[in-house]
C-alpha positions in Angstrom: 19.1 -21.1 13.8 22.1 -20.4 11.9 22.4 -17.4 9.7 24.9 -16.4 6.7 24.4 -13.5 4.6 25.9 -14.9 1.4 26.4 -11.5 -0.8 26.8 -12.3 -4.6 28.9 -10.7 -7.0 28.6 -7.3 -4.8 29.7 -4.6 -7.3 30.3 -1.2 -4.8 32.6 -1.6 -2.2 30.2 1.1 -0.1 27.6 -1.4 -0.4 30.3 -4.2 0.8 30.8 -2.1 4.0 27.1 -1.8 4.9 26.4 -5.0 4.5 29.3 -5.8 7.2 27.6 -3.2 9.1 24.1 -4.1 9.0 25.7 -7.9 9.4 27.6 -6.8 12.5 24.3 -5.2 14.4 22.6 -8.0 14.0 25.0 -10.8 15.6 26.2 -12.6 12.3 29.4 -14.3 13.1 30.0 -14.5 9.1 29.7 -13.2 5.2 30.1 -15.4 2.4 30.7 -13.4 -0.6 30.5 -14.7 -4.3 32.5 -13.7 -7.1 32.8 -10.1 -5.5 33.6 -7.3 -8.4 34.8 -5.2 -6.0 37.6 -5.6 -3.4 35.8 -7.1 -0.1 38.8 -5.5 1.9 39.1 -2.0 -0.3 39.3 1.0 1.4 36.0 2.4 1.6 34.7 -1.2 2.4 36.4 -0.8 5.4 35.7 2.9 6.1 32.0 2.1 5.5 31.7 -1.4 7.6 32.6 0.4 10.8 32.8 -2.0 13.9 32.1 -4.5 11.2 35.6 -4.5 9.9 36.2 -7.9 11.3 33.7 -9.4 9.4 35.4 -8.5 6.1 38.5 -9.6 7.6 37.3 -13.3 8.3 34.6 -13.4 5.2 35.1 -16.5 2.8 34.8 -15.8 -0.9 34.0 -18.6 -3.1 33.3 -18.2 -7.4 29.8 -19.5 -7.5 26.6 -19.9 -5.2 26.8 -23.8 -6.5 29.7 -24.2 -4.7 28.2 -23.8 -1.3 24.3 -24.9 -1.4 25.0 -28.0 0.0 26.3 -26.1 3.3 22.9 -24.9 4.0 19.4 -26.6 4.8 18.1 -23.6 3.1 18.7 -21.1 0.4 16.3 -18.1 1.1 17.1 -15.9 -2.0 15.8 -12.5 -2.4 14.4 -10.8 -5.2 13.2 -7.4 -6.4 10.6 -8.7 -8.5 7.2 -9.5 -7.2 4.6 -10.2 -10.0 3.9 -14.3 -10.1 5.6 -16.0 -13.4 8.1 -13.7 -13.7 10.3 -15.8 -11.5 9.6 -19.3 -11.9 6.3 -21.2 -10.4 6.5 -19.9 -7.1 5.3 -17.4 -5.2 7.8 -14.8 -3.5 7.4 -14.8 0.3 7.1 -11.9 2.7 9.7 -11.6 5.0 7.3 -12.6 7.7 6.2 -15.4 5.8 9.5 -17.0 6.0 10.0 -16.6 9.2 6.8 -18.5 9.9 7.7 -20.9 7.4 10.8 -22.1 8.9 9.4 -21.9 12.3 6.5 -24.3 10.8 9.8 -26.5 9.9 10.6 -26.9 13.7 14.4 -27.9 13.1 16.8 -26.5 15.7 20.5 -25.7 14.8 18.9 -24.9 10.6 21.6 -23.5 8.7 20.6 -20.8 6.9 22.4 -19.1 4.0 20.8 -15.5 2.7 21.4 -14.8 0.1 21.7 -11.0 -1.6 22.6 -9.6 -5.1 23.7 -8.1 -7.0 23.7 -4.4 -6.4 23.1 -3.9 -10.2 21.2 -6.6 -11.9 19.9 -8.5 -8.6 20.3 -12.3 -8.6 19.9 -14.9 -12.2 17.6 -17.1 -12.8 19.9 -20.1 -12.6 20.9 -18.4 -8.7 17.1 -18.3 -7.4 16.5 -21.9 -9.2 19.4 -23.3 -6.5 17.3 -21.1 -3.2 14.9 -22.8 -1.2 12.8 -20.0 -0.8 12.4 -16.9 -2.8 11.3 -13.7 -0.7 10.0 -10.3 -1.8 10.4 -7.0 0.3 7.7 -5.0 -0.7 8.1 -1.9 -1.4 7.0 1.0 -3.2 6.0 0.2 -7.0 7.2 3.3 -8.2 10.8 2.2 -6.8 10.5 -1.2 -5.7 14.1 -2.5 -5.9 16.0 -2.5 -2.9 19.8 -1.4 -2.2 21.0 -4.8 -1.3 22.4 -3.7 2.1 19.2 -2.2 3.1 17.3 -5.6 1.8 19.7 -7.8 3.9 19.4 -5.7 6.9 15.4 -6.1 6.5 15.5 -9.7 6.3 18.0 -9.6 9.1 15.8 -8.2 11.6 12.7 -10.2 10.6 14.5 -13.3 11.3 16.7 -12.4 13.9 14.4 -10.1 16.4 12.9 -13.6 18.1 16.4 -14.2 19.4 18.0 -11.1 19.7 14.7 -10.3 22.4 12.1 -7.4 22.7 13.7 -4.2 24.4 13.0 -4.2 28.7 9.5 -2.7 28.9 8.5 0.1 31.3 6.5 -1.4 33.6 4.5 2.2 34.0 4.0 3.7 37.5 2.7 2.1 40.9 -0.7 3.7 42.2 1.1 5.2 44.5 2.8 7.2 42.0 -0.3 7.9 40.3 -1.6 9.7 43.4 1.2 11.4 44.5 1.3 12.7 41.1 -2.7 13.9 41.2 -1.6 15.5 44.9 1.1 17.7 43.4 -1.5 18.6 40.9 -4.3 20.0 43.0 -2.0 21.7 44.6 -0.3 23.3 42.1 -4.0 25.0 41.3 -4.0 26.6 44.8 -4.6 30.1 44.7 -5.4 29.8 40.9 -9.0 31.5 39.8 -10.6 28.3 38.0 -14.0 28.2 38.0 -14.9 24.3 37.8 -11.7 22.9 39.9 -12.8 20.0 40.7 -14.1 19.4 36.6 -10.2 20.2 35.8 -9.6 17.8 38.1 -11.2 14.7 36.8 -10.0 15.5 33.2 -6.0 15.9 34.4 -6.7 12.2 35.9 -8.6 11.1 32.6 -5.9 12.4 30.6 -3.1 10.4 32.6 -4.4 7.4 32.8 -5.8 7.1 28.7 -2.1 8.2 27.9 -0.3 5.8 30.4 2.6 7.3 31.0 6.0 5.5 31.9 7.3 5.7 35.4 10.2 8.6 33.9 7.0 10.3 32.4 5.3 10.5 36.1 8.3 11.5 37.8 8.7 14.0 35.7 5.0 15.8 36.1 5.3 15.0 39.4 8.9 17.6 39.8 7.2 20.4 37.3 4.0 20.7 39.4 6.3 20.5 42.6 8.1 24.0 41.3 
């Protein structure tokens, strides 16, 4: 899968450094950005895209999103506005719904353009009529609309967090480590007036194993009780 955040008419140049930002953490080798209002390589764009600099240096700008549809097997569009009818016929996806709808599409190498905007006014009717797909970030319906940088780095990581891998997961500690751990505990209560030792006992060792602790986390009871 082939991803391209395809910013339109971006009007903040703040805005046009997060996005490089956000585009940056989450591998994107490219931004296309559509009749930008404000300069893509400004000086707070640059200040606010941090290690995404490059990005803004290498981004292709083009004056309309009908230039470039035919780049893309699919348009995913996104939208701030959620209510059925409002849009056209269909119904605005969750961000997890398109992922499972393109994985349902079983295409390898599927180029997909993303596209965002506008910070203001979001994107026209005419823009979501040329997408694909239309998705929705939920949010709060007191505030619902999204800054676009925050909405592109959402749909980002839904999309992305397949490839990009789940973090290395702590295996949790060996038995062995367990029982040392329970030795350094018993006898850390030597010499200590406690009337049902053994009942304190059972519920230290209850208490470890409902809470499964990482390896660090054992290692770590295991030095206090030694002191």
């Amino acid at each position: 899968m082939i991803i391209r955040p395809i910013i339109v008419s971006p009007k903040y140049q703040i805005n046009i450094g997060y996005i490089a930002r956000i585009s940056k953490n989450f591998g994107m080798n490219e931004i296309i950005f559509i009749a930008p209002r404000a300069k893509v390589l400004g000086k707070k764009a640059i200040m606010y895209s941090k290690h995404g600099r490059e990005l803004l240096e290498s981004a292709r700008c083009f004056d309309s999103l009908k230039e470039i549809e035919g780049s893309f097997d699919l348009l995913i569009g996104s939208t701030g506005i959620a209510e059925r009818g409002r849009i056209d016929i269909r119904r605005p996806l969750s961000p997890t719904e398109v992922l499972e709808r393109i994985e349902r599409m079983g295409k390898k190498g599927l180029r997909i353009g993303l596209v965002i905007g506008r910070d203001d006014t979001g994107l026209s009717a005419d823009e979501l009529d040329l997408c694909d797909i239309v998705v929705n970030i939920r949010a709060d319906p007191e505030y619902p609309v999204l800054n676009i940088s925050h909405a592109l780095g959402i749909m980002l990581y839904e999309l992305t967090k397949k490839e990009l891998g789940k973090p290395e997961e702590d295996k949790g500690p060996d038995e062995k480590e367990l029982l040392k751990l329970f030795g350094v505990f018993e006898s850390s209560l030597d010499g200590k007036k406690i009337r049902n030792r053994k009942a304190v006992i059972a519920a230290f060792k209850r208490v470890v194993k409902f809470s499964k602790p990482s390896a660090k986390e054992v290692h770590a009871l295991i030095t206090a009780f030694k002191q």
